[in-house]
C-alpha positions as CSV (number, residue, x, y, z in Angstrom):
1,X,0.0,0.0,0.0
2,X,0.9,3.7,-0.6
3,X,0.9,5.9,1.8
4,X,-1.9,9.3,0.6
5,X,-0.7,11.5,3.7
6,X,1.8,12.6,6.2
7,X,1.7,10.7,8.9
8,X,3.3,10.7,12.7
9,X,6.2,8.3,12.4
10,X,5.1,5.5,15.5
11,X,1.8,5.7,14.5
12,X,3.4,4.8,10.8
13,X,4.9,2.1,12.0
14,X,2.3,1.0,14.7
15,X,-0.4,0.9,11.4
16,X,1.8,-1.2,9.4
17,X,1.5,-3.5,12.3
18,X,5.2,-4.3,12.8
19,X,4.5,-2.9,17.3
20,X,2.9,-0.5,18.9
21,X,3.4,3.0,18.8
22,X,5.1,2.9,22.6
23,X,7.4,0.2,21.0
24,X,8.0,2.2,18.1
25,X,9.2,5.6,20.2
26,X,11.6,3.0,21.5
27,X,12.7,1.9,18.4
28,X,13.5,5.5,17.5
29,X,15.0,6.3,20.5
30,X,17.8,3.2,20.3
31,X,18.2,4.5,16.5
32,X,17.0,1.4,15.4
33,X,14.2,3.5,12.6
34,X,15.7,5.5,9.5
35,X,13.3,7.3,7.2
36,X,15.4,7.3,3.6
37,X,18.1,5.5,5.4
38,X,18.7,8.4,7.7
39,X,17.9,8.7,12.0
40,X,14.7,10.4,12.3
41,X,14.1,12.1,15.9
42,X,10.9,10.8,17.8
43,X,7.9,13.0,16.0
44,X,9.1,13.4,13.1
45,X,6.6,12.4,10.1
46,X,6.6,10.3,7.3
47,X,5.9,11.8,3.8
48,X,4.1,9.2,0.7
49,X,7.5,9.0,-0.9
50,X,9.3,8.3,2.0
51,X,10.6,5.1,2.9
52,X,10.7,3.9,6.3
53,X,13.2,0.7,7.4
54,X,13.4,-0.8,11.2
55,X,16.7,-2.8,11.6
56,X,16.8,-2.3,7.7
57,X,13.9,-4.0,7.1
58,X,11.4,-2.2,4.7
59,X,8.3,-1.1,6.6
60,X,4.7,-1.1,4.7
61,X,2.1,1.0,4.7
62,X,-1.2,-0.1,5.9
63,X,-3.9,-1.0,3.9
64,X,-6.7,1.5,4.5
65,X,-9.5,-1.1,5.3
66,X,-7.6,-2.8,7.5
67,X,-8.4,-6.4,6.4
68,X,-5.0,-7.4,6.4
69,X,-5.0,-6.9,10.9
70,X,-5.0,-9.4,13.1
71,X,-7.0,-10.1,16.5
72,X,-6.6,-12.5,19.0
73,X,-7.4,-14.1,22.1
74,X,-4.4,-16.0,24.1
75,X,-4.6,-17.5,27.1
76,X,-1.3,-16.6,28.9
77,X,0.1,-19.5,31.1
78,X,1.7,-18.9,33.9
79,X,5.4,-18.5,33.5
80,X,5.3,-16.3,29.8
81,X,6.6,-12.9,29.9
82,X,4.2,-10.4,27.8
83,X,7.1,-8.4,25.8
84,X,8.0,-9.1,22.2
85,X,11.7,-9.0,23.1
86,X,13.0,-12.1,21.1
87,X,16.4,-12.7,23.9
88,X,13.4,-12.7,26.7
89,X,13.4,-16.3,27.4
90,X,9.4,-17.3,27.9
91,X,8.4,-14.3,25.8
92,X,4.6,-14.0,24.7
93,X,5.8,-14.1,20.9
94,X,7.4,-17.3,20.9
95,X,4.9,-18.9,23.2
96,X,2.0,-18.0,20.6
97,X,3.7,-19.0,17.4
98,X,1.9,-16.9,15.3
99,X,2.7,-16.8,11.3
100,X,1.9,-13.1,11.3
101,X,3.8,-10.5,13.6
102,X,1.6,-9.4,16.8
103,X,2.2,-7.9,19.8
104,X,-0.1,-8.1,23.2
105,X,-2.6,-4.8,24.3
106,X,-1.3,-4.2,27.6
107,X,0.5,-6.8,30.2
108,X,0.0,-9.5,32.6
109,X,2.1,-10.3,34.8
110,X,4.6,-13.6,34.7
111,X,3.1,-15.2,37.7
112,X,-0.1,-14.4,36.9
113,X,-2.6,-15.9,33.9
114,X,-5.6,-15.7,31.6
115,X,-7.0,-13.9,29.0
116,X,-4.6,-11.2,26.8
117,X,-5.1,-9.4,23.3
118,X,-2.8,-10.0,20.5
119,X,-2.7,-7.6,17.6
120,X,-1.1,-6.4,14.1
121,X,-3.1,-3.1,14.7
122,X,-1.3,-0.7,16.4
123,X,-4.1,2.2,16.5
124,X,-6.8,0.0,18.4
125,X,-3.7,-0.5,21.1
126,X,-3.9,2.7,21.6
127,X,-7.2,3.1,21.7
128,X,-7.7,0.7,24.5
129,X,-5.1,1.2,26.5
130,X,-5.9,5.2,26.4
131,X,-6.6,6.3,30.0
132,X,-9.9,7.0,29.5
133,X,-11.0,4.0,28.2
134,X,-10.7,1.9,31.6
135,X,-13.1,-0.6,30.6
136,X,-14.1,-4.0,32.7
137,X,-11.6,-6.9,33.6
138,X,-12.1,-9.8,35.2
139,X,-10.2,-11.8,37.6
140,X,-10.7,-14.8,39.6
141,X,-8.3,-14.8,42.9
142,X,-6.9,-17.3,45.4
143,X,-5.4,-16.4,48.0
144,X,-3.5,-18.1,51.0
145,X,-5.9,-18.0,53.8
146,X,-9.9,-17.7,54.7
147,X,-11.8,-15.2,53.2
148,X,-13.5,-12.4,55.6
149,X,-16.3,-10.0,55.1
150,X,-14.5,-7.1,56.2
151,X,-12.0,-8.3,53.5
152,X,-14.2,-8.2,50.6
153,X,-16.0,-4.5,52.1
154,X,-12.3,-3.3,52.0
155,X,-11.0,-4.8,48.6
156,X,-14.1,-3.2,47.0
157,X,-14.3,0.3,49.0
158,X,-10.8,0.9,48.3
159,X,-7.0,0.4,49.2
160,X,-4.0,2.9,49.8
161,X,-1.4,1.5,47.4
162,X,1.0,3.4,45.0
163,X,0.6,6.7,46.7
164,X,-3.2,7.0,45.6
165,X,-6.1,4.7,46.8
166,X,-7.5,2.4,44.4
167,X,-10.8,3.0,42.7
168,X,-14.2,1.6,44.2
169,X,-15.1,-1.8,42.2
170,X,-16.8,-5.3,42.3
171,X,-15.7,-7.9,44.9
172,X,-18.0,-11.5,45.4
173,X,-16.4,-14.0,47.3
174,X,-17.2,-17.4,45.3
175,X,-15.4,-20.0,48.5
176,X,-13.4,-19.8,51.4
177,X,-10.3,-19.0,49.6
178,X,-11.8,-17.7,46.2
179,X,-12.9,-14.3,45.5
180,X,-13.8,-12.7,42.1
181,X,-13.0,-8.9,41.5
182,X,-13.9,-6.5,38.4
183,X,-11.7,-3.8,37.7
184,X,-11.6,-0.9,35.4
185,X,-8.3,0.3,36.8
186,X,-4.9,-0.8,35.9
187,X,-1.9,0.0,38.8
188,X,1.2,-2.2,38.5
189,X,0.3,-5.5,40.2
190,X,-2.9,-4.2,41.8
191,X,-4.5,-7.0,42.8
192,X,-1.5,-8.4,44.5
193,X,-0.4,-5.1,46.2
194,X,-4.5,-4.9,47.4
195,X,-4.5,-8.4,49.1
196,X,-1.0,-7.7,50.4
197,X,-2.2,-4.5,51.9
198,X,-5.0,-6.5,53.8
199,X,-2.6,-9.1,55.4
200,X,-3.2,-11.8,52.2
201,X,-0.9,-13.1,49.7
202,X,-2.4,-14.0,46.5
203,X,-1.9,-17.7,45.9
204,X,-3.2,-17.9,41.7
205,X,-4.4,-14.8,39.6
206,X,-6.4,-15.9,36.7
207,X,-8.0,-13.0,34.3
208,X,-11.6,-14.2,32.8
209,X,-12.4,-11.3,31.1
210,X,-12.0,-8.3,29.2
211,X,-14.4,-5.7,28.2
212,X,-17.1,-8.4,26.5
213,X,-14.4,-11.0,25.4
214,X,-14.4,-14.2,27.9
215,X,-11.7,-16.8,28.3
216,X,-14.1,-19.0,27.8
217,X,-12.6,-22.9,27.0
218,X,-9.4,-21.6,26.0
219,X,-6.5,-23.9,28.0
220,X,-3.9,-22.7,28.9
221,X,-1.3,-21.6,25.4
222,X,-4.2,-21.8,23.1
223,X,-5.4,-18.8,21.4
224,X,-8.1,-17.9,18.6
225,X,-9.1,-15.3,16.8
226,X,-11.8,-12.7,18.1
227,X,-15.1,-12.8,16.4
228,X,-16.6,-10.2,14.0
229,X,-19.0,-9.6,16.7
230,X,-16.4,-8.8,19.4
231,X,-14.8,-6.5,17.2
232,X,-17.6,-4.6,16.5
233,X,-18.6,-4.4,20.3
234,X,-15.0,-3.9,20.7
235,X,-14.4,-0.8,18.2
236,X,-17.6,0.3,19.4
237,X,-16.7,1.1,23.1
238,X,-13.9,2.6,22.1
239,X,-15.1,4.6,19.2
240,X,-15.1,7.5,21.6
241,X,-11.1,7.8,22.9
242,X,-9.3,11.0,22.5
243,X,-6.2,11.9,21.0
244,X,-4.9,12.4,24.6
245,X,-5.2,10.7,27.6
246,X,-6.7,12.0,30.7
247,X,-4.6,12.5,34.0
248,X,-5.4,10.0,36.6
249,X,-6.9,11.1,39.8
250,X,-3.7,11.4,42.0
251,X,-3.6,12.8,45.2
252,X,-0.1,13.2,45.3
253,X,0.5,14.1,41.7
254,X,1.6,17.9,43.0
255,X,3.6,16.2,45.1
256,X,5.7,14.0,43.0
257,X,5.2,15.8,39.5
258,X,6.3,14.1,36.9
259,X,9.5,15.1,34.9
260,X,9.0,16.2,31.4
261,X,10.0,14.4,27.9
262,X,12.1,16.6,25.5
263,X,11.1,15.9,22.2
264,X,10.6,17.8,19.0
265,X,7.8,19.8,18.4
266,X,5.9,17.4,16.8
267,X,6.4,14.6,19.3
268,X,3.8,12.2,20.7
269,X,2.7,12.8,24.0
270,X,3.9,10.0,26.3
271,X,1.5,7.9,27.4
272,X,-0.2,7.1,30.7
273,X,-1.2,4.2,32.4
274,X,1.5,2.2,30.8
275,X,0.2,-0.9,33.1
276,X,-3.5,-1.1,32.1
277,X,-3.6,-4.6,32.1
278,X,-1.0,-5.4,34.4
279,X,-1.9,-7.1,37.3
């Protein structure tokens, strides 16, 4: 495909489906991108005759229906590292074995299993993993000793972790060791820091959900593509997303303000809530 406009140079290379646009920035940044075999600087955009290589390789345009994407549904064993880093022994690429290059919407953590995206389409990466669209996920939780009431009422009103407290959500307790909690938040290992907080250690993590995608009968390595009908629910919900993400809701953000990225002028803003999926 030819490309008809200018276009950022991550999203470029997200579209073409080689990573996502957060990959790509990194790419740039280790001077791993040229743009006519010269090191572009992170913002700078691609032009229709231009041609773009990562490592050398040639990168494509995409095609403008997007037929040519891919979308899956994996269910991550425990042990399998969500990064495409190739060196990363137990890395989520090698583990899935696709034909095609994809590359997983968000994380989940090593010790931790269950349902994950896998894409070649960079833009709906964003899309989801855009602050504002915190949409449902599902977890089923063990942990290492009896079940209280007073637990649940806490793990659903809220915990202090990570300098903020985490937002209100859905607890059941389903046995004496075995709760189930919906989240629409996404702190680094928040479900593990939450029990922690409340004297428990969690024992097995196992994600069941995510947005209106279910694990379903998917064991443990296996993986299938999403339905037509779970994309359209999918690009539906998030149909809405802005260009920019919103600030979180920190209490301490005056407090510990973040530093600033130098880029160019053109530069992508850096992105928030890196771990939306990371529990």
């Amino acid at each position: 495909m030819t490309l008809r406009t200018e276009k950022r140079l991550n999203k470029f290379i997200s579209d073409s489906g080689f990573c996502s646009r957060r990959e790509a920035d990194r790419l740039v940044e280790q001077n791993r991108v040229t743009i006519n075999d010269c090191i572009p600087e992170l913002g700078t955009k691609v032009q229709p005759e231009d041609i773009v290589k990562v490592d050398g390789t040639p990168i494509g345009a995409v095609r403008d229906d997007k037929k040519d994407r891919i979308y899956i549904a994996y269910h991550k064993p425990v042990g399998i590292t969500c990064t495409t880093e190739s060196r990363v022994k137990g890395n989520i690429i090698d583990a899935v074995r696709h034909t095609e290059r994809v590359f997983p919407i968000g994380r989940l953590d090593k010790p931790s299993e269950g349902l994950i995206f896998l894409t070649s389409d960079g833009d709906i990466v964003n899309k989801i993993l855009r602050a504002e669209n915190a949409h449902d996920k599902e977890y089923s939780v063990t942990v290492d000793k009896p079940i209280t009431q007073a637990f649940i009422q806490k793990m659903a009103q809220g915990v202090p972790i990570l300098d903020t407290v985490t937002q209100p959500c859905t607890v059941t307790q389903q046995s004496r060791f075995v709760f189930t909690i919906i989240l629409t938040q996404g702190l680094n290992r928040q479900i593990r820091r939450m029990a922690e907080h409340l004297g428990y250690r969690v024992t097995r993590l196992i994600r069941n959900r995510i947005m209106n995608v279910h694990l379903g009968n998917l064991k443990p390595n296996e993986w299938r593509d999403l339905t037509s009908e779970e994309m359209a629910e999918i690009n539906q919900a998030v149909s809405g997303s802005s260009k920019v993400a919103l600030p979180k809701n920190n209490v301490n953000a005056k407090k510990h303000p973040k530093k600033r990225v130098k880029t160019t002028k053109d530069a992508s803003t850096p992105r928030k809530n890196r771990n939306f999926y990371k529990k």
